[in-house]
N, CA, C and O atoms as a GROMACS GRO file, in nm:
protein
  532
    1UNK      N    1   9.975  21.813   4.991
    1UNK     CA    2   9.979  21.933   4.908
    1UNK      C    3   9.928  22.051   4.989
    1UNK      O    4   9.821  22.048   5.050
    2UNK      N    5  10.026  22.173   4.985
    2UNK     CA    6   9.953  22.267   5.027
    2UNK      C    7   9.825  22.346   4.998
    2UNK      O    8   9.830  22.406   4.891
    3UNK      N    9   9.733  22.358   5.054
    3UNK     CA   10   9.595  22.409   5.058
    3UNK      C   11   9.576  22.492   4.944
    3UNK      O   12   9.499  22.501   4.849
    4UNK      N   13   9.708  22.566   5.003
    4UNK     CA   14   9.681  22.740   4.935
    4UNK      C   15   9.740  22.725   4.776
    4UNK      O   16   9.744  22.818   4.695
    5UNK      N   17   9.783  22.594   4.751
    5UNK     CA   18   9.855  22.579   4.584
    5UNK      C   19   9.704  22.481   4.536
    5UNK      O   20   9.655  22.493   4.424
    6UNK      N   21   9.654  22.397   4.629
    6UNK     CA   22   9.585  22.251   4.578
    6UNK      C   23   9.431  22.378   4.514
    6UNK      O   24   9.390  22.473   4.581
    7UNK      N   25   9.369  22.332   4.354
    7UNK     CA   26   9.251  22.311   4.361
    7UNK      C   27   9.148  22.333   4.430
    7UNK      O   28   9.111  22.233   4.491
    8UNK      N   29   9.083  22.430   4.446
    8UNK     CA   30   8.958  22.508   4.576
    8UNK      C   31   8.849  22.505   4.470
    8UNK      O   32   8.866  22.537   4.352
    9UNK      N   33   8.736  22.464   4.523
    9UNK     CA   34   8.592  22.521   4.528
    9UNK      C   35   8.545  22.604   4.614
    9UNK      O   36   8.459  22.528   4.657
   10UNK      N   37   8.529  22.705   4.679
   10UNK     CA   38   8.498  22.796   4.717
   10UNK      C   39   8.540  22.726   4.826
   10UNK      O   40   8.475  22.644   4.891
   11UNK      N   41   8.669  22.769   4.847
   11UNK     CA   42   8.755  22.703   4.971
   11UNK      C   43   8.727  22.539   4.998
   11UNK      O   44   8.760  22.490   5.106
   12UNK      N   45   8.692  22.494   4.940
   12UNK     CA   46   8.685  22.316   4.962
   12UNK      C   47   8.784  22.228   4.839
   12UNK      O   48   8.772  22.227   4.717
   13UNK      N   49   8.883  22.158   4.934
   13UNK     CA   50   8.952  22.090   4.812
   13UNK      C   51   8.830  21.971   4.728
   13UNK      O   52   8.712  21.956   4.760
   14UNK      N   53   8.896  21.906   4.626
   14UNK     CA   54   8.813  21.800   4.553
   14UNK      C   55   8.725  21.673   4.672
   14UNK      O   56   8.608  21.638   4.687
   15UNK      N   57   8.890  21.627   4.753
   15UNK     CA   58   8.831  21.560   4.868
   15UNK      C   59   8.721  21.624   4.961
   15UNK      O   60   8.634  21.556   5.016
   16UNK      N   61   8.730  21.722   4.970
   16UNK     CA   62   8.614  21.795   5.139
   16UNK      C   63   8.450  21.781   5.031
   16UNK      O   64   8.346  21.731   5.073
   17UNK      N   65   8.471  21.842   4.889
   17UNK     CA   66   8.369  21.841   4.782
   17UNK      C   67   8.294  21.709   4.803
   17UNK      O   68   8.178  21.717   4.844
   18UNK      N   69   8.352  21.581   4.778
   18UNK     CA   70   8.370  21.446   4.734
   18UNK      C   71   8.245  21.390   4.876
   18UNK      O   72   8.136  21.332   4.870
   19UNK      N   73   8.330  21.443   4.993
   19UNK     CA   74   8.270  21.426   5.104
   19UNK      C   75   8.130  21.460   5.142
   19UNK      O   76   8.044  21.387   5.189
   20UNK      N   77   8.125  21.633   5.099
   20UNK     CA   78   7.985  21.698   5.114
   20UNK      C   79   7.872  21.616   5.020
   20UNK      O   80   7.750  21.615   5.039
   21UNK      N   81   7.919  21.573   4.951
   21UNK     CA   82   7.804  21.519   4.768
   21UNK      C   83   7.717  21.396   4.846
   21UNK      O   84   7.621  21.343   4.790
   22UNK      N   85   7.750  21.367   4.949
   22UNK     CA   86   7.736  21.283   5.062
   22UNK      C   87   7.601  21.310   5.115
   22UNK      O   88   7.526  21.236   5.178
   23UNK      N   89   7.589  21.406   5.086
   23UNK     CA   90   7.440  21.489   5.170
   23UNK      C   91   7.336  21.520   5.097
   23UNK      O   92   7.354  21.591   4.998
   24UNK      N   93   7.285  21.502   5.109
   24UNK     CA   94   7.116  21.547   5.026
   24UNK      C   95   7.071  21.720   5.035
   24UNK      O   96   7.004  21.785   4.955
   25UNK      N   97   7.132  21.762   5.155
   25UNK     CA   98   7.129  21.885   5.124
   25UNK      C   99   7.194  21.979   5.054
   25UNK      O  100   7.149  22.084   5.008
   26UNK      N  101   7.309  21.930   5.048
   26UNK     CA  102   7.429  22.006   4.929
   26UNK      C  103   7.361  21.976   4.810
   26UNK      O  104   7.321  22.065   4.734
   27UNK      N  105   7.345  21.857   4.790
   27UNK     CA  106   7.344  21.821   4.661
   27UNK      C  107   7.224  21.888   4.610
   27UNK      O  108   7.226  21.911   4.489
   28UNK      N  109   7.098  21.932   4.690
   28UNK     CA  110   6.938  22.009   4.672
   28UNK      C  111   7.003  22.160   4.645
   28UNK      O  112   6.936  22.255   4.602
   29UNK      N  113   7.138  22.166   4.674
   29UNK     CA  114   7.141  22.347   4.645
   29UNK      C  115   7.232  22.317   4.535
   29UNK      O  116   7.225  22.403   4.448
   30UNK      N  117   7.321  22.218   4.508
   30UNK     CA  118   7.407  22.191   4.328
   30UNK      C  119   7.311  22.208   4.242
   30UNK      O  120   7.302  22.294   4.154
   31UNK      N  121   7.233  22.117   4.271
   31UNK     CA  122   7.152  22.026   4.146
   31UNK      C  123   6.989  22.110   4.168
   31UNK      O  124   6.892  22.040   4.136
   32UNK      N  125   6.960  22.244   4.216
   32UNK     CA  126   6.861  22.310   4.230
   32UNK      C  127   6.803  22.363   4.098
   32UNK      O  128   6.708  22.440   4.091
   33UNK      N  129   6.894  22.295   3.959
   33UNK     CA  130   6.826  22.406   3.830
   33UNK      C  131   6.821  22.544   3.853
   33UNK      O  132   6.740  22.603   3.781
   34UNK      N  133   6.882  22.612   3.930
   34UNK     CA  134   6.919  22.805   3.941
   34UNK      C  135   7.069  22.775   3.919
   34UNK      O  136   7.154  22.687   3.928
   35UNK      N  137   7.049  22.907   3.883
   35UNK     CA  138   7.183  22.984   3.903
   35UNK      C  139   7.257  22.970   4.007
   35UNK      O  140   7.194  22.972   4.113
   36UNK      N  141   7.384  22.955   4.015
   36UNK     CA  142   7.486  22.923   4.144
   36UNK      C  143   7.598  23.003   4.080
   36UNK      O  144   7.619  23.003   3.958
   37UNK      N  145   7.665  23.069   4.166
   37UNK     CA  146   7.773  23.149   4.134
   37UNK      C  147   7.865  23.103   4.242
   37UNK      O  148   7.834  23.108   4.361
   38UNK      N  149   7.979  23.060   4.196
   38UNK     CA  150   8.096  22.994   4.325
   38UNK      C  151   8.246  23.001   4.288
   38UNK      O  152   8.284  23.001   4.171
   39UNK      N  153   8.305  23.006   4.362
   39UNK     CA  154   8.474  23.030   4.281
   39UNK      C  155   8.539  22.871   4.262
   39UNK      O  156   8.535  22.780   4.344
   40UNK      N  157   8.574  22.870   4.185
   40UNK     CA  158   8.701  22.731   4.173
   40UNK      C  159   8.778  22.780   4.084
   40UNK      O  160   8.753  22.836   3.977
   41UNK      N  161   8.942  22.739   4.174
   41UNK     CA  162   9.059  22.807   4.126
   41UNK      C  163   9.045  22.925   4.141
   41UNK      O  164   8.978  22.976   4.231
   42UNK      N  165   9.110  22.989   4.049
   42UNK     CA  166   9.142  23.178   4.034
   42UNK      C  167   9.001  23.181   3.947
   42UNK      O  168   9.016  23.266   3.860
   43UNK      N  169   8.883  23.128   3.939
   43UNK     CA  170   8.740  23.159   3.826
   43UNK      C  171   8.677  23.166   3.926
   43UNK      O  172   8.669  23.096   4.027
   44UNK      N  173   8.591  23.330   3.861
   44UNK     CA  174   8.434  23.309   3.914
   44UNK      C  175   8.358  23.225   3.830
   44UNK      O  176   8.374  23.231   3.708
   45UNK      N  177   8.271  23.140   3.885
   45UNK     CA  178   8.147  23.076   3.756
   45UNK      C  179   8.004  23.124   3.812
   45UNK      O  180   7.976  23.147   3.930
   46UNK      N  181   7.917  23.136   3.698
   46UNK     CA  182   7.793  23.104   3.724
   46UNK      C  183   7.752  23.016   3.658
   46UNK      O  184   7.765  23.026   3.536
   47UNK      N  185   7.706  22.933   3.698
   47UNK     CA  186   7.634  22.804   3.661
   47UNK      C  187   7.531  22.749   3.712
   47UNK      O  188   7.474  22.799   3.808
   48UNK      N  189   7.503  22.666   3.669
   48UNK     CA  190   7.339  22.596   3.652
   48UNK      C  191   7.345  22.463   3.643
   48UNK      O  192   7.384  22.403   3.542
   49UNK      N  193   7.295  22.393   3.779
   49UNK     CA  194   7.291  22.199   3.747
   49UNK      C  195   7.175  22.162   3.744
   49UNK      O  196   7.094  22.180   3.835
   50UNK      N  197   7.156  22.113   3.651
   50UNK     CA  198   7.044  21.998   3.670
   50UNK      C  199   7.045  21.843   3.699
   50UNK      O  200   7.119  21.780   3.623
   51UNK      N  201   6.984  21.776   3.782
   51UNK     CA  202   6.977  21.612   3.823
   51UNK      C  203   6.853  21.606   3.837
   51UNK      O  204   6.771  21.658   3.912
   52UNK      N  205   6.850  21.464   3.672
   52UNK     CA  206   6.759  21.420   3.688
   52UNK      C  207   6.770  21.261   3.691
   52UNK      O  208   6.883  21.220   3.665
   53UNK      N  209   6.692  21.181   3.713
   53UNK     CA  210   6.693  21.007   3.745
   53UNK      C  211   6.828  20.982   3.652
   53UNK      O  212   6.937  20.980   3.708
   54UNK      N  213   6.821  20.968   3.552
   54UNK     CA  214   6.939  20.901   3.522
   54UNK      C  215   7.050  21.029   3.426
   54UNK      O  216   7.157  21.007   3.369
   55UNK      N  217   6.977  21.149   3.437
   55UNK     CA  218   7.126  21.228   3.388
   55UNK      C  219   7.135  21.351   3.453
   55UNK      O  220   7.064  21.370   3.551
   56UNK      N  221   7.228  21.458   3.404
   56UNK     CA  222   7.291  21.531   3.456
   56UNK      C  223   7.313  21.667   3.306
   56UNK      O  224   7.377  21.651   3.202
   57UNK      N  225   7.247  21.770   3.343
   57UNK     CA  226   7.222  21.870   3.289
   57UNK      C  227   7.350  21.990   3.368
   57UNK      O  228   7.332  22.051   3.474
   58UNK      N  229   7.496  21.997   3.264
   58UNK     CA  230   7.550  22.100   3.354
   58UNK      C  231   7.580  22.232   3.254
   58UNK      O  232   7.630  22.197   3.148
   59UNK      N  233   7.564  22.345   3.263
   59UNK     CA  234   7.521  22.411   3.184
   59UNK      C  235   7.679  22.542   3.282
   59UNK      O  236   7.682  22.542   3.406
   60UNK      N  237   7.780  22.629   3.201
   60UNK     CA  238   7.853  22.696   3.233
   60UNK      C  239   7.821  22.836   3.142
   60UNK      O  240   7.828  22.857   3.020
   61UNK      N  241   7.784  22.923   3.258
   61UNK     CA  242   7.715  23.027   3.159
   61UNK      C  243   7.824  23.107   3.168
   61UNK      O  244   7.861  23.134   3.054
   62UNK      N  245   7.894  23.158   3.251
   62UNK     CA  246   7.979  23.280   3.257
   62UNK      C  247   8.125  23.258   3.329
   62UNK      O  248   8.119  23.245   3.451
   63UNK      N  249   8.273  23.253   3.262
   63UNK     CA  250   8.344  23.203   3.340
   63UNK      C  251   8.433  23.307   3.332
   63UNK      O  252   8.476  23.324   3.218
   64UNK      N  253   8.483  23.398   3.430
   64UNK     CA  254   8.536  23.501   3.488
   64UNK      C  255   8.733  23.450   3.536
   64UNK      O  256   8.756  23.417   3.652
   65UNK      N  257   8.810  23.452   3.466
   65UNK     CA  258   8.941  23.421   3.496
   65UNK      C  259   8.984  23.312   3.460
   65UNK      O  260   8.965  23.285   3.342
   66UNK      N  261   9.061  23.201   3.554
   66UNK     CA  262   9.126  23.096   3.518
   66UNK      C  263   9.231  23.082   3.424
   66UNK      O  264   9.320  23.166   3.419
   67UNK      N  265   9.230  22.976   3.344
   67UNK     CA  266   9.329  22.944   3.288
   67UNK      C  267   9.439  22.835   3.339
   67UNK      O  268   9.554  22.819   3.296
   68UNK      N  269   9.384  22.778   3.423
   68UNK     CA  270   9.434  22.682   3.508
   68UNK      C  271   9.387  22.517   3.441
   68UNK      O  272   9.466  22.423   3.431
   69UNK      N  273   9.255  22.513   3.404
   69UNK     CA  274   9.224  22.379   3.352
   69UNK      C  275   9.112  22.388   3.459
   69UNK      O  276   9.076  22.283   3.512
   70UNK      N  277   9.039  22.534   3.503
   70UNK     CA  278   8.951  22.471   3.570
   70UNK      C  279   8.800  22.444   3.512
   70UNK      O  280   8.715  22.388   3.582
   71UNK      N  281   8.786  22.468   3.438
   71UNK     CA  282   8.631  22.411   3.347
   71UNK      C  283   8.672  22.242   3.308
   71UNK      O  284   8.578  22.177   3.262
   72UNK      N  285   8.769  22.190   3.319
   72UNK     CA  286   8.830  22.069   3.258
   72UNK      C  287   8.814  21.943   3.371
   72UNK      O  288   8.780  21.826   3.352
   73UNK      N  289   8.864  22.032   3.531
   73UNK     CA  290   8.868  21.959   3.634
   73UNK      C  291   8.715  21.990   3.703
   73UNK      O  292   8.695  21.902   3.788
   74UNK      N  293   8.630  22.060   3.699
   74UNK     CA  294   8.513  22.044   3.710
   74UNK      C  295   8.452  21.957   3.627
   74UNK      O  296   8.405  21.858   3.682
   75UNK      N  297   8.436  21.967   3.482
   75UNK     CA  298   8.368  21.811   3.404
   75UNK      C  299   8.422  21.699   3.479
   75UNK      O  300   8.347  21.611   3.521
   76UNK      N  301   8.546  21.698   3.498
   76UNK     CA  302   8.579  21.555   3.555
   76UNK      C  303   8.518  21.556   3.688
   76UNK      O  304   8.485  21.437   3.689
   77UNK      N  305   8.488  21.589   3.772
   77UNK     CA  306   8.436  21.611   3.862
   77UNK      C  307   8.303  21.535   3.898
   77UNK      O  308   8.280  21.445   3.979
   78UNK      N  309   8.200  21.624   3.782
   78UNK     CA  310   8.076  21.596   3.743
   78UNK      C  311   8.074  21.489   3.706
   78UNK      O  312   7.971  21.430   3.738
   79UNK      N  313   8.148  21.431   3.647
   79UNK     CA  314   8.152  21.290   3.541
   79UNK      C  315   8.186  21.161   3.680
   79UNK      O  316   8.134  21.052   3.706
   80UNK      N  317   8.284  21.229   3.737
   80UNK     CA  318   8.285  21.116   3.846
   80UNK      C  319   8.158  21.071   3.921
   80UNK      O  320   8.112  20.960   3.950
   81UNK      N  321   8.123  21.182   3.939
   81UNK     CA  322   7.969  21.214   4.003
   81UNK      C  323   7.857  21.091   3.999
   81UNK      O  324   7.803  20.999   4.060
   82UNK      N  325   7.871  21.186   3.842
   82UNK     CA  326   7.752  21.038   3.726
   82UNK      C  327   7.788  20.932   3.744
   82UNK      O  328   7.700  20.855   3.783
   83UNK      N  329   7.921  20.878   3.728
   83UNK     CA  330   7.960  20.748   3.739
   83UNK      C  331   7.886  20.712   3.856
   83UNK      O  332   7.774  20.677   3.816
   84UNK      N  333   7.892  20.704   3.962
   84UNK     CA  334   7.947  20.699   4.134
   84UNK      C  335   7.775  20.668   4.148
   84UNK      O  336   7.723  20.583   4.222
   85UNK      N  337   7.702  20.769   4.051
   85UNK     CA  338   7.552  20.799   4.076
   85UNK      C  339   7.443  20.677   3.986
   85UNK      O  340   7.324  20.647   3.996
   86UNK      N  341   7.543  20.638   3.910
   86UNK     CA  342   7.488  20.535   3.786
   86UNK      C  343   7.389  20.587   3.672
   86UNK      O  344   7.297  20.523   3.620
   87UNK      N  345   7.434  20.732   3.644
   87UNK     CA  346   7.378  20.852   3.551
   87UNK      C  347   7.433  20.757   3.416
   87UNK      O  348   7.534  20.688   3.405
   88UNK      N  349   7.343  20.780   3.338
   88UNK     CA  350   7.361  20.744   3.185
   88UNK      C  351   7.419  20.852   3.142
   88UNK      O  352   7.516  20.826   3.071
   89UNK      N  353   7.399  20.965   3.156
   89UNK     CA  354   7.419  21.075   3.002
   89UNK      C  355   7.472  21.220   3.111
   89UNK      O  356   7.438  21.237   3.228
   90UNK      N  357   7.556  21.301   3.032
   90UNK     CA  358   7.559  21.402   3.099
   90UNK      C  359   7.526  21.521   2.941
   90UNK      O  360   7.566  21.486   2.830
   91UNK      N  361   7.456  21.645   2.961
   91UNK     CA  362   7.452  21.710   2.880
   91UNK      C  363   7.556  21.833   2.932
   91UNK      O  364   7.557  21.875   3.048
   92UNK      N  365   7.641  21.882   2.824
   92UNK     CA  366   7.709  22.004   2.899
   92UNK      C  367   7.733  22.102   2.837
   92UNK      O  368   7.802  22.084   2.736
   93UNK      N  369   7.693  22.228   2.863
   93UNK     CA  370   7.631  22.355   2.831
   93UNK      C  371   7.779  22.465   2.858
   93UNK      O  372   7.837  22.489   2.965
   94UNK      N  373   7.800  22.500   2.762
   94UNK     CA  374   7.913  22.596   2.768
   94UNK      C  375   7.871  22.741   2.674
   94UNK      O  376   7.860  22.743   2.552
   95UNK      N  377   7.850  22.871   2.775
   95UNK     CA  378   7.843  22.970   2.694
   95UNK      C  379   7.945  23.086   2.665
   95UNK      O  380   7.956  23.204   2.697
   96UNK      N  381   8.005  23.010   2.602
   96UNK     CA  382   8.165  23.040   2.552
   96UNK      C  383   8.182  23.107   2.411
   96UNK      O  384   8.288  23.162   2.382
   97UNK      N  385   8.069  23.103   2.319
   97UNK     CA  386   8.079  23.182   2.177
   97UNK      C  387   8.069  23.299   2.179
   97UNK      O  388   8.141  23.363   2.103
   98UNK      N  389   7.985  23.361   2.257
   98UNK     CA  390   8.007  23.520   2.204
   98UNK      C  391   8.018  23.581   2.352
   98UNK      O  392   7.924  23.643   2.402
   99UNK      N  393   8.144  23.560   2.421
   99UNK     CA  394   8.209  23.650   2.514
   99UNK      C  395   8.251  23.776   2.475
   99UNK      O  396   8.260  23.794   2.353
  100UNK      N  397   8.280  23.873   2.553
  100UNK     CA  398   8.282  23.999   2.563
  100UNK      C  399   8.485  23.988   2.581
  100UNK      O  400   8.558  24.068   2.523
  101UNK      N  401   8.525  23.905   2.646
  101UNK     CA  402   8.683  23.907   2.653
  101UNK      C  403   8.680  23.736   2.644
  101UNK      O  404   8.696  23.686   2.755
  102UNK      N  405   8.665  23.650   2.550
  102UNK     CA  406   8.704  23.520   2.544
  102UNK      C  407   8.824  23.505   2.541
  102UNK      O  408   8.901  23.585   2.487
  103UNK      N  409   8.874  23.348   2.628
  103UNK     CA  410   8.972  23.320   2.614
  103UNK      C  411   8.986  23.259   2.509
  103UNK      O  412   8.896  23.182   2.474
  104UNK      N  413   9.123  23.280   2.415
  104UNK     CA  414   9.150  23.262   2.302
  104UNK      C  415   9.169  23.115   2.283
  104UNK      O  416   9.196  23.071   2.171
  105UNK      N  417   9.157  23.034   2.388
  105UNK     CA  418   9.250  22.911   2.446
  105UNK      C  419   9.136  22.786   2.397
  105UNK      O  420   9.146  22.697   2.312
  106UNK      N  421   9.010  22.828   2.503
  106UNK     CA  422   8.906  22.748   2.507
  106UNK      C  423   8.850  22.694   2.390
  106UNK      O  424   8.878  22.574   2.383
  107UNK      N  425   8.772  22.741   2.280
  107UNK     CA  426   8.711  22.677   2.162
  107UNK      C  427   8.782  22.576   2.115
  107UNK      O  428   8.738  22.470   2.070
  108UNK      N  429   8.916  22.615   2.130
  108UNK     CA  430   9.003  22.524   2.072
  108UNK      C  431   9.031  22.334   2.185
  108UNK      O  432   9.055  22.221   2.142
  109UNK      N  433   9.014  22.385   2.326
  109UNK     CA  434   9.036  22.277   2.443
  109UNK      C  435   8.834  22.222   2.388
  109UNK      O  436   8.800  22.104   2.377
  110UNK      N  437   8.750  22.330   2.367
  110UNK     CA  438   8.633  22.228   2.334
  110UNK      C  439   8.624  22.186   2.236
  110UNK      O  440   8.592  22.067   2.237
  111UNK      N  441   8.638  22.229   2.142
  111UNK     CA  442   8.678  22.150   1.976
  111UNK      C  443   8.738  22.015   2.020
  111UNK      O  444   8.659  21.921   2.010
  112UNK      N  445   8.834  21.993   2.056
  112UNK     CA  446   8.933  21.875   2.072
  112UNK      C  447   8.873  21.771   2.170
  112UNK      O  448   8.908  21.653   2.171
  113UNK      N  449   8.725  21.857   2.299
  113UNK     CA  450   8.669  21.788   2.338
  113UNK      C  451   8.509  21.742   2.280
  113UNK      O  452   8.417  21.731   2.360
  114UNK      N  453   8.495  21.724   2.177
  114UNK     CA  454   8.424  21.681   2.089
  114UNK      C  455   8.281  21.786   2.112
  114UNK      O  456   8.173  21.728   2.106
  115UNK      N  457   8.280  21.907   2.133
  115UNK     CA  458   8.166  22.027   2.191
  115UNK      C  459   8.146  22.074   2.045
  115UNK      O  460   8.249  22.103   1.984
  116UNK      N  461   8.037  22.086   1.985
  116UNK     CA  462   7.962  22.144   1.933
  116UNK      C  463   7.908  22.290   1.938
  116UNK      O  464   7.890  22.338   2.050
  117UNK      N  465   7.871  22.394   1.785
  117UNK     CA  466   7.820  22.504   1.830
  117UNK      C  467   7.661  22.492   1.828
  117UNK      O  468   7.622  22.467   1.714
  118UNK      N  469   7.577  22.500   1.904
  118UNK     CA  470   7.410  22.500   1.916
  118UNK      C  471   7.355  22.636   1.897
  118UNK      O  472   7.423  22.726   1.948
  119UNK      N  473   7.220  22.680   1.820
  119UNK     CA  474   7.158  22.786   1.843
  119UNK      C  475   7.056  22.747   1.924
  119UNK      O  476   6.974  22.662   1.890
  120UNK      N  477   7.054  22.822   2.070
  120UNK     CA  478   6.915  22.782   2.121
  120UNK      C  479   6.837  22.918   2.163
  120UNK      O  480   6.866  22.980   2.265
  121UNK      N  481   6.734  22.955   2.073
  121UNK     CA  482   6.608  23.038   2.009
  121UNK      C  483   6.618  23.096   2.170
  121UNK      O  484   6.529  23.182   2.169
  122UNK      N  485   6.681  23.096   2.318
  122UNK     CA  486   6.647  23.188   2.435
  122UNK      C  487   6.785  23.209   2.451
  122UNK      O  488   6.820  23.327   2.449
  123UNK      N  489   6.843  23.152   2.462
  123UNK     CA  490   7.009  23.163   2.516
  123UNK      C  491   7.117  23.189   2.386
  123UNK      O  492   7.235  23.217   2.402
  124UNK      N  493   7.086  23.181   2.325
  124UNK     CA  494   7.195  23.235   2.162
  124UNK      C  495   7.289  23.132   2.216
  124UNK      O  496   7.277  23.069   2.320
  125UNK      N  497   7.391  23.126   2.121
  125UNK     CA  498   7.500  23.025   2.077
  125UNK      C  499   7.578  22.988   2.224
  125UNK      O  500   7.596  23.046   2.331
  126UNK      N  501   7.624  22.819   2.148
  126UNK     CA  502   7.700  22.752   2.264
  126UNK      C  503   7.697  22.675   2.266
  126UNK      O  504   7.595  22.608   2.247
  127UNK      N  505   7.855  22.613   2.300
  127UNK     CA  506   7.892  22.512   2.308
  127UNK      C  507   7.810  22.406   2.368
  127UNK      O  508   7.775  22.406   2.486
  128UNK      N  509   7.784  22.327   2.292
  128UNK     CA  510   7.705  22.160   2.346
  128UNK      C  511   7.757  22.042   2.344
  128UNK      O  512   7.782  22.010   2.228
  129UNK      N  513   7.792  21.941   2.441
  129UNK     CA  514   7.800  21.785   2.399
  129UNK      C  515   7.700  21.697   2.492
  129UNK      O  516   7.676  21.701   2.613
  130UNK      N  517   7.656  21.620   2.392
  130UNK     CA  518   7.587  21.531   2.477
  130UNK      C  519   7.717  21.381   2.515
  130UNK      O  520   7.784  21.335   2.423
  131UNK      N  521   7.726  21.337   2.632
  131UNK     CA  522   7.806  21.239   2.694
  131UNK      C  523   7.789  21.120   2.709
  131UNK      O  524   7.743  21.113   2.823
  132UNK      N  525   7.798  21.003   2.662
  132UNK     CA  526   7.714  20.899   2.793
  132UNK      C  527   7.798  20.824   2.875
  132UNK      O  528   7.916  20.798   2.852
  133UNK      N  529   7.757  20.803   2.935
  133UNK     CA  530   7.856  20.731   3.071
  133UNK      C  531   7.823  20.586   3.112
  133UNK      O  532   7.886  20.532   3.203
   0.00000   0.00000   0.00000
C-alpha cells in the first residue's frame, strides 16, 4: 500500500507504531499521563494515556478533522496493545459532548459503541466506557 494513501501516526504506519511500542522509551512518552498532541490520518488529537499494571486509561480530549474512522482505528490499536500487554480493562475517555463544531457523525459511532454520557465535577461531560479485555 502506498504510504501516502496507508493510515499515518505522525508519519508512522500501524506497522513502524507496532514496532516502536517495543521500547520503553516510546512507550514513557505514550503512557506519560500529559497531554500529547500528534496527527493520525487527516486529525489533529490531543490526548492523554495512562498505563497502569493491569489497565489502560485513554482519554481523547480534542479531535481536530478526520472523518476517516480515525478515533475507531486508534481504540483498536490501544486494545491490541492491552491484549499483547495482558491489561484487564481499558477505560476510554472521549470529550466529544460539548464541541464547538462536532461532528454530527460521532455520538452516534459511540452510542452504537456502547459509550456513555459522564459528568466529571473538573472536565464537564463525556463520553465514557469502561472495557475489559
Amino acid at each position: 500500500m502506498d504510504k501516502e494513501k496507508e493510515f499515518l501516526i505522525e508519519g508512522f504506519t500501524e506497522k513502524e507504531i507496532n514496532e516502536l511500542i517495543q521500547s520503553e522509551e516510546f512507550l514513557n512518552i505514550i503512557f506519560s499521563d500529559e497531554p500529547v498532541i500528534f496527527k493520525a490520518g487527516s486529525s489533529e488529537i490531543l490526548g492523554n494515556f495512562k498505563k497502569q499494571e493491569n489497565e489502560l486509561t485513554i482519554t481523547f480530549s480534542h479531535i481536530i478533522g478526520g472523518g476517516e474512522g480515525v478515533l475507531l482505528k486508534l481504540m483498536n490499536m490501544f486494545r491490541d496493545y492491552a491484549k499483547n500487554t495482558k491489561k484487564v480493562k481499558i477505560t476510554w475517555v472521549v470529550h466529544a459532548v460539548d464541541c464547538p463544531k462536532p461532528n454530527p457523525k460521532l455520538p452516534k459511532i459511540l452510542e452504537k459503541k456502547k459509550f456513555f454520557i459522564v459528568n466529571d465535577p473538573i472536565d464537564g461531560n463525556a463520553y465514557q466506557k469502561v472495557e475489559l479485555i
